[in-house]
C-alpha positions as a printed Julia matrix, in Angstrom:
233×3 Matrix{Float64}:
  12.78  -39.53    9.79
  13.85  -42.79   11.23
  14.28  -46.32   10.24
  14.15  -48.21    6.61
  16.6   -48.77    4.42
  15.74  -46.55    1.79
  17.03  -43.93    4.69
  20.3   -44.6     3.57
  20.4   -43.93    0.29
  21.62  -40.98   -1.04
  18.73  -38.02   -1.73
  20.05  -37.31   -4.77
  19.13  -41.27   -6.01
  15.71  -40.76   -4.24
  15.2   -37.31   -6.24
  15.64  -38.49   -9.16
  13.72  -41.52   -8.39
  10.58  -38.87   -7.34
  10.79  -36.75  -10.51
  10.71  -40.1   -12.75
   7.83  -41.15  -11.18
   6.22  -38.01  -11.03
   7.0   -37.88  -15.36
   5.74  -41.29  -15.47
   2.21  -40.28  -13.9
   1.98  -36.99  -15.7
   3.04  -37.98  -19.06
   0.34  -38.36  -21.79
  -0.34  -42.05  -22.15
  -0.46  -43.9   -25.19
  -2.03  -47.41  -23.71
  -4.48  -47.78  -20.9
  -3.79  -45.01  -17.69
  -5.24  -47.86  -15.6
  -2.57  -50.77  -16.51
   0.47  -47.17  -16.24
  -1.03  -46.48  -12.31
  -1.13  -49.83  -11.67
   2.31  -50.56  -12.97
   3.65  -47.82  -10.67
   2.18  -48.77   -7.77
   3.88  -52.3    -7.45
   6.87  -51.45   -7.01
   6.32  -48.4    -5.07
   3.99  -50.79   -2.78
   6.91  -52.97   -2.64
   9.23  -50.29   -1.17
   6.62  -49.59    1.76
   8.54  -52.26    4.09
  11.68  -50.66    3.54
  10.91  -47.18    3.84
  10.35  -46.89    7.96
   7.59  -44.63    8.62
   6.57  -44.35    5.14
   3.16  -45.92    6.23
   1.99  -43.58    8.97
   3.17  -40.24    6.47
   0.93  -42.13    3.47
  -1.79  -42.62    5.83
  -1.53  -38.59    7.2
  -0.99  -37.04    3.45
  -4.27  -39.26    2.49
  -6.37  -37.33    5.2
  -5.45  -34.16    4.68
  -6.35  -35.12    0.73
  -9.44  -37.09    2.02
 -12.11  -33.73    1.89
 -10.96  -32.55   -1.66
 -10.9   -36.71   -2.84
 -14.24  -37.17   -1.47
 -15.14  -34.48   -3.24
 -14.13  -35.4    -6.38
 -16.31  -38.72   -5.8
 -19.75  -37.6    -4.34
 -19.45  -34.41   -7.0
 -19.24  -37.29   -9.95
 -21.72  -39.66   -8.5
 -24.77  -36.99   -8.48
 -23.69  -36.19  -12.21
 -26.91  -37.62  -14.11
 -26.76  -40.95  -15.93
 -24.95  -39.72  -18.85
 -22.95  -37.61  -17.27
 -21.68  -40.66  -15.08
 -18.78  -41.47  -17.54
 -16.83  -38.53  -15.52
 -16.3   -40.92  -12.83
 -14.01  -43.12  -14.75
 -12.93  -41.53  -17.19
 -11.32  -38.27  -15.11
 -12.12  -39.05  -11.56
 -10.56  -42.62  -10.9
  -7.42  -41.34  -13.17
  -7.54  -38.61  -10.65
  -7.32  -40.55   -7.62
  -5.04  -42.98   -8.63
  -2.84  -40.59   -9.89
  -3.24  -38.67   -6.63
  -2.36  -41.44   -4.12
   0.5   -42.23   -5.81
   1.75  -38.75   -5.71
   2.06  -39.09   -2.14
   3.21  -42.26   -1.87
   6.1   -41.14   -3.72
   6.41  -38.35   -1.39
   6.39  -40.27    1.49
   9.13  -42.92    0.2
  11.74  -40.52   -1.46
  11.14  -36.62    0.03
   9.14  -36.71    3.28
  11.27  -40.03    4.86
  14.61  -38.13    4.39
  16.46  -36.05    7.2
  15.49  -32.21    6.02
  19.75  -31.64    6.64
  20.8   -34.53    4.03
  18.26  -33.25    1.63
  19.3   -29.84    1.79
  23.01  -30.71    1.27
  21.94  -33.52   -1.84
  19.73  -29.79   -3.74
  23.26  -27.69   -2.74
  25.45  -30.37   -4.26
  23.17  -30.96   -7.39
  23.28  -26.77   -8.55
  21.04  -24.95   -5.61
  22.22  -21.64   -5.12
  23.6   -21.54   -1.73
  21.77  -18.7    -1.07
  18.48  -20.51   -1.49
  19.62  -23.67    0.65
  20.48  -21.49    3.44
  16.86  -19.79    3.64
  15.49  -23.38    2.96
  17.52  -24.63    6.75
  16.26  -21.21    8.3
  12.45  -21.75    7.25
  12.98  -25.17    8.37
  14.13  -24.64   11.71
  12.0   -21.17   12.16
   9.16  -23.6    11.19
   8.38  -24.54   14.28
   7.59  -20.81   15.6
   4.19  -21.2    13.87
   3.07  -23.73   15.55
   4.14  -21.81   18.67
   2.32  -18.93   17.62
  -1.3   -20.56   16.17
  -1.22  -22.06   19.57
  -1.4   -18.66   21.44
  -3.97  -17.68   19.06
  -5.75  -20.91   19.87
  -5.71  -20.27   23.7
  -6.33  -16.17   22.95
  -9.67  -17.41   21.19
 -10.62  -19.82   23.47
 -10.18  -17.31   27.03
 -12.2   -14.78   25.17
 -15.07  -17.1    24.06
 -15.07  -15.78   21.03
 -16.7   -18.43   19.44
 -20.0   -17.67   20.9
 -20.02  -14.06   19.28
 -22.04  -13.86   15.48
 -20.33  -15.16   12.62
 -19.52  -11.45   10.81
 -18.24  -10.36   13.99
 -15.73  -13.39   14.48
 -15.09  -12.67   10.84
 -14.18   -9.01   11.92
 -12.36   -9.96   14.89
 -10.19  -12.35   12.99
  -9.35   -9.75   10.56
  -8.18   -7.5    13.17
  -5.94  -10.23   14.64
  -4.28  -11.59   11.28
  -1.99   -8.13   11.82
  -0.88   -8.76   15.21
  -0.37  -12.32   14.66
   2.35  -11.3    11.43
   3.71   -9.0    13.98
   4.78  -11.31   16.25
   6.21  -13.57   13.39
   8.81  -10.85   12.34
   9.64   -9.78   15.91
  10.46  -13.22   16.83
  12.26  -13.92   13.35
  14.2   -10.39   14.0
  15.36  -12.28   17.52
  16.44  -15.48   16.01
  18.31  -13.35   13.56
  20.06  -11.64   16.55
  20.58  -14.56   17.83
  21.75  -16.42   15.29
  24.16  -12.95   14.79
  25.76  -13.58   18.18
  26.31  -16.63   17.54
  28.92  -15.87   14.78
  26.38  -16.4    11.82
  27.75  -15.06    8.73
  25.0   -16.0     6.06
  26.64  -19.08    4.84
  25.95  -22.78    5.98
  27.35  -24.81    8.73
  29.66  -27.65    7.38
  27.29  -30.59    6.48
  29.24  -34.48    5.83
  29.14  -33.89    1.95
  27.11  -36.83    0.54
  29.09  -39.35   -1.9
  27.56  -41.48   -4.31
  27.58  -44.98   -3.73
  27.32  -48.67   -5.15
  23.8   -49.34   -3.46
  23.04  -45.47   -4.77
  24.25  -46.65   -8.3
  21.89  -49.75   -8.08
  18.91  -48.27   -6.67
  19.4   -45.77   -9.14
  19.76  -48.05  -12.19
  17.1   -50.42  -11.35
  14.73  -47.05  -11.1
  16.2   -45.83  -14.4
  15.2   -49.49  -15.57
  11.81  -50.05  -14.28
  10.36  -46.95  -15.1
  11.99  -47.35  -19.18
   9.53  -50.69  -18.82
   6.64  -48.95  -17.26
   7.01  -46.36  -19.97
   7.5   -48.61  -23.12
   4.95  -51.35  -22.15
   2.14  -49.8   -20.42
């Protein structure tokens, strides 16, 4: 991802930034859960401008939650009267709790190059074993795509949508096969390929990532708002 100046801090400060926040959320509250979400969000709302893109992959996490959210909302407004207490006493937690989960995602995780994350989890105790099949998925990731495509297009030529709903159901199931199939025999030719390339199971050499001053004071200032969040709120 491109842009923003929390780009150029180190993952490793962002990390740990993500799992305080996520401890934060998750935590069992002493005071009021509304006054600890709210506390959170400042200065995660604050970040926003700094974070390039962060916006557009809050926005894009938020509709793919939108369905099960909505959900959550309709399903608690047709509880009967007394029943209405659900709404905010679980539901509102729920979103709040929710939308800040990916706002945190978008600012530290989902903002960062996939290659300087990978090196921050291989220089923090990953085993390297692990990072490598983490860089594979990551670029074999894309074959998916390539493949639900073709399935798209397959389905489409063969109007398949106009045949009876247990049928499609059948037809699908026949196809699932076949579409794994094609998975492993293009994985098998990356393998080959990467093989031929000289590929030797171990990683390229990544710039290894060094700790900075503006790491150190991000860092601290995140070590020190969330001690406030947690003793006041």
């Amino acid at each position: 991802m491109s842009g923003g100046l929390l780009a150029c801090l180190d993952p490793r400060a962002k990390l740990a930034a993500f799992l305080a926040i996520q401890a934060l959320l998750f935590i069992p509250a002493a005071g009021s859960l509304s006054v600890r979400l709210f506390a959170v969000a400042v200065p995660l709302l604050a970040l926003l401008p700094f974070a390039g893109k962060s916006w557009r992959l809050w926005l894009r996490l938020l509709a793919l939650a939108a369905p099960f959210l909505a959900f959550l909302v309709v399903s608690a407004a047709l509880q009967p009267g007394a029943g209405r207490t659900i709404l905010p006493r679980i539901v509102l937690p729920l979103l709040g709790k929710s939308m800040l989960v990916f706002l945190t995602l978008a600012l530290f995780i989902l903002n960062e190059k996939p290659g300087r994350l990978l090196q921050a989890l291989r220089q923090i105790g990953l085993p390297r074993s692990a990072v490598v099949i983490l860089a594979i998925g990551h670029r074999f990731a894309a074959q998916w795509g390539l493949e639900l495509e073709g399935v798209r297009r397959a389905w489409t030529a063969r109007n398949l949508t106009a045949l009876p709903k247990l049928r499609r159901a059948a037809t699908l199931g026949r196809a699932l096969p076949l579409f794994f199939d094609r998975l492993l025999e293009n994985g098998s030719h990356v393998h080959d390929a990467m093989i031929s390339r000289g590929f030797n199971g171990s990683l390229p050499y990544w710039r290894r990532l060094v700790f900075s001053g503006r790491d150190a004071v991000f860092f601290a200032l995140t070590a020190m708002i969330t001690a406030a969040i947690a003793t006041l709120s």
